[in-house]
C-alpha positions as CSV (number, residue, x, y, z in Angstrom):
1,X,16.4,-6.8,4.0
2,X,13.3,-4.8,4.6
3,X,10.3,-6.3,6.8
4,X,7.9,-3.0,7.1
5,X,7.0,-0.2,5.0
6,X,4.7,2.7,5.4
7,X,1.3,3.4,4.3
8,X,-2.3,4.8,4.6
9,X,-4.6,2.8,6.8
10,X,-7.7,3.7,4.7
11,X,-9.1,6.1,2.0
12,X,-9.4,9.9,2.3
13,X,-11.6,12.0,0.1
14,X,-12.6,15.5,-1.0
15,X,-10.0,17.3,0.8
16,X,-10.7,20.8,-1.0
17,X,-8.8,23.8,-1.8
18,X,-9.3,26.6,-3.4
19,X,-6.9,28.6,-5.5
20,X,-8.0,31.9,-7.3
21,X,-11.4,30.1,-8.8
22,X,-10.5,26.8,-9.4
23,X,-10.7,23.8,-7.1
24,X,-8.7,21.4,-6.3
25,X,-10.1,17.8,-4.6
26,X,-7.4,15.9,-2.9
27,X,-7.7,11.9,-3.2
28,X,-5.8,9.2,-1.0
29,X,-6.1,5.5,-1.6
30,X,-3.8,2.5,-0.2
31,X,-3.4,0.4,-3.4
32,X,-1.4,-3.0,-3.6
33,X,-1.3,-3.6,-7.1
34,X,-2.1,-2.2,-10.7
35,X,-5.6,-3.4,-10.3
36,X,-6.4,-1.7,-7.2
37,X,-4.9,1.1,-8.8
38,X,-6.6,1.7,-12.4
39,X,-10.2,0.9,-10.0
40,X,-9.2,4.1,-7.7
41,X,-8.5,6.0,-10.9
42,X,-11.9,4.8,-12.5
43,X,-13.7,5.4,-9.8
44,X,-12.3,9.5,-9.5
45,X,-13.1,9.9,-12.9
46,X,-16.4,8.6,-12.8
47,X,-17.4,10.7,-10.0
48,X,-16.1,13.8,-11.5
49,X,-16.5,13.1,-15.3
50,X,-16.4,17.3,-16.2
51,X,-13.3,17.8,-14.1
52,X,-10.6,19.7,-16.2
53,X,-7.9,17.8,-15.3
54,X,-7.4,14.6,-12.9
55,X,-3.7,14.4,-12.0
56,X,-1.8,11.9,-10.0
57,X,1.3,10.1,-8.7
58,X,1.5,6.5,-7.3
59,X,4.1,4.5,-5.4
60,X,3.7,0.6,-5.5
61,X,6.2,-1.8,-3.7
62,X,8.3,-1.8,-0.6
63,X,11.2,0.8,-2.1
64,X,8.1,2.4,-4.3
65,X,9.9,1.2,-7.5
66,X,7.0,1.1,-9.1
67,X,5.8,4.6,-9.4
68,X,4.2,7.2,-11.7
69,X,3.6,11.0,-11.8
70,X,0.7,11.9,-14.1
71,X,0.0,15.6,-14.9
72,X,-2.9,14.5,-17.0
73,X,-2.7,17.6,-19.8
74,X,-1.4,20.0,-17.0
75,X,2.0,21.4,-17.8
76,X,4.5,19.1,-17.7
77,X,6.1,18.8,-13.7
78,X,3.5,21.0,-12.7
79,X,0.9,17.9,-11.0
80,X,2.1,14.5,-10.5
81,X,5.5,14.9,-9.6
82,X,4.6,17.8,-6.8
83,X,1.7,15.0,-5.7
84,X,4.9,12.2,-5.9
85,X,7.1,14.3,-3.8
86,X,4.1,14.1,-1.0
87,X,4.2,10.8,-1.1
88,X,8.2,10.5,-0.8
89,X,8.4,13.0,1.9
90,X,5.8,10.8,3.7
91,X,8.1,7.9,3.2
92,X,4.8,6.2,2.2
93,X,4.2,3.9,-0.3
94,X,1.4,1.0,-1.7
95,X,-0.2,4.1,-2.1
96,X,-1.8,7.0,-5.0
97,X,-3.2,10.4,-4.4
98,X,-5.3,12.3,-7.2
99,X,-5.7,15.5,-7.1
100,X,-8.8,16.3,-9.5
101,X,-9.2,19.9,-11.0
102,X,-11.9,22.4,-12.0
103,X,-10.4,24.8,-13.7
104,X,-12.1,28.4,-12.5
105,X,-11.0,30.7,-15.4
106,X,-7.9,32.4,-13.9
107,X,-4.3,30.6,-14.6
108,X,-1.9,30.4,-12.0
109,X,1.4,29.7,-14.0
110,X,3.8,26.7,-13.9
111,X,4.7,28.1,-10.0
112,X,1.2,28.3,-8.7
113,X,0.5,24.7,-9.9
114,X,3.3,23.2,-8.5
115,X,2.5,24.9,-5.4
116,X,-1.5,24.3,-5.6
117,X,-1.0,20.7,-6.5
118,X,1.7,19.9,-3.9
119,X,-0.4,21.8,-1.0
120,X,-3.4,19.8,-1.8
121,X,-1.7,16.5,-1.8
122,X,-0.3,17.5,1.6
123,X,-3.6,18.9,2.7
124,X,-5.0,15.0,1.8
125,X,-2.3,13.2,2.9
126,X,-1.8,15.5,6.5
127,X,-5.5,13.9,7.1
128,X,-4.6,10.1,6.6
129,X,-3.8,8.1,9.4
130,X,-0.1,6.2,8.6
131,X,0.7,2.9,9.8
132,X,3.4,0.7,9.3
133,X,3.0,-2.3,7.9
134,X,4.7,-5.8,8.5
135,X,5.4,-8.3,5.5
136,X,4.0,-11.7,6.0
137,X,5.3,-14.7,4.7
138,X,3.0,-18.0,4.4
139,X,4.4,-21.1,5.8
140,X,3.3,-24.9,5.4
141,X,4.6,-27.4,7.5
142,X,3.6,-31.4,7.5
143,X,4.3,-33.6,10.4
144,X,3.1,-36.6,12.0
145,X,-0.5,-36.8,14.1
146,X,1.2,-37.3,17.3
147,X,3.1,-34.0,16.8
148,X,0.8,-31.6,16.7
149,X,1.3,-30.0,20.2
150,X,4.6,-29.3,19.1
151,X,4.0,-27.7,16.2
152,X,1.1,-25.7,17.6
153,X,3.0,-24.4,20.4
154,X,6.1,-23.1,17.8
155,X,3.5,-21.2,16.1
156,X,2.0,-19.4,18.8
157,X,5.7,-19.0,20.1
158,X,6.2,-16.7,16.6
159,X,2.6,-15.6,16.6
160,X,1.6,-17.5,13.2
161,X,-1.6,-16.7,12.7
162,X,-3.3,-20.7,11.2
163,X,-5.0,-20.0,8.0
164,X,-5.2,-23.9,7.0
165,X,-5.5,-27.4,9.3
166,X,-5.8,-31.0,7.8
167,X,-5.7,-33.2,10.4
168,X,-5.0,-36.8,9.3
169,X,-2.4,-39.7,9.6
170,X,-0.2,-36.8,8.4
171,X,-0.8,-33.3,9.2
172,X,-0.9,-30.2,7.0
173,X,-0.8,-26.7,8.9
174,X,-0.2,-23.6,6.5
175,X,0.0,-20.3,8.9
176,X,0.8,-16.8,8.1
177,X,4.0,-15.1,9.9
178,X,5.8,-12.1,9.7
179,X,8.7,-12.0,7.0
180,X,10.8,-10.7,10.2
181,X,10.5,-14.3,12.0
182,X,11.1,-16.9,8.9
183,X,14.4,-17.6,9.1
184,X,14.1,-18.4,12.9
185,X,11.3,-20.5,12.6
186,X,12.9,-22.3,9.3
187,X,16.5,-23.0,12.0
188,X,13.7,-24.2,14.7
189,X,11.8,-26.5,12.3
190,X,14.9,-27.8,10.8
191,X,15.6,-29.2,13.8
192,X,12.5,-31.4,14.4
193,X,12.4,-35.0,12.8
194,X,9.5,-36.5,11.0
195,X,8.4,-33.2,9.2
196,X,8.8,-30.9,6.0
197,X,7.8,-27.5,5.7
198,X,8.2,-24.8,2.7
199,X,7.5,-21.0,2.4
200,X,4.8,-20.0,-0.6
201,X,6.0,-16.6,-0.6
């Protein structure tokens, strides 16, 4: 099971290269879902509404299965799946790159896009700072007033960060943890008497 993947830490934008009159404008976003995605994509083509072309290619998920390669009107293979294969030989994913396009009157064949478009996604993507990220599971866990100290001191034992604390006659903690750690923590907590706990995610 997989408890990491690689991404971007932040945006990176207007990485330019020029290629025999036209330019290309390298775009890097970290994107979690399809909403994050079609903003980024907005956003590009608002900024450069008289562009020629805006191509792209996106991997969502921890393997990347969700993924597109858009040539956006370019010939097809010659954009998005030379951006994709930047983002594969990155091993990165959760993330899109556009590369946008204004066209400068000379053509450069099926080759020199496939080469244009993958050098300026590499260009974009060689100035992005990858991290790896950890998955995080959220964990709530009810218990009785007088065991608190307990509790408290298992979660700082698995560095659960607490997100949520109702203290009454019975407790309810709720506490972020990485992925890695929940099937510890669940043996540890199955243990204990007097309490219930669940996962959310």
């Amino acid at each position: 099971m997989l408890f990491e993947y690689k991404t971007i830490e932040k945006p990176v934008e207007n990485i330019l290269l020029k290629e025999k009159g036209s330019k290309f404008i390298g775009f890097a976003y970290p994107v979690n879902n399809e909403e994050e995605l079609k903003h980024a994509l907005e956003q590009i083509k608002s900024e450069h509404p008289k562009a020629t072309h805006h191509c792209y290619a996106f991997r969502i998920g921890l393997n990347g299965e969700n993924y597109r390669a858009n040539d956006d009107g370019e010939p097809s293979g010659s954009a998005g799946l030379p951006i994709y294969n930047q983002l594969l030989a990155n091993e990165i994913t959760n993330v899109i790159v556009i590369v946008v396009r204004y066209y400068g009157g000379t053509k450069l064949g099926v080759s020199g896009l496939v080469k244009t478009y993958k050098e300026s996604a590499k260009l974009t993507l060689e100035e992005s700072h990858i991290i790896t990220k950890e998955l995080e599971t959220t964990l709530e866990i009810s218990f009785n007033f007088d065991q608190q100290n307990i509790i408290f001191t298992l979660l700082s034992k698995y560095d659960a960060k607490v997100i949520d604390f109702a203290a009454d006659e019975k407790c309810i903690v709720t506490a972020s943890l990485k992925l890695s750690q929940k099937e510890s923590i669940s043996d540890k907590l199955s243990e204990m008497q007097h309490i219930t706990f669940n996962f959310k995610n």
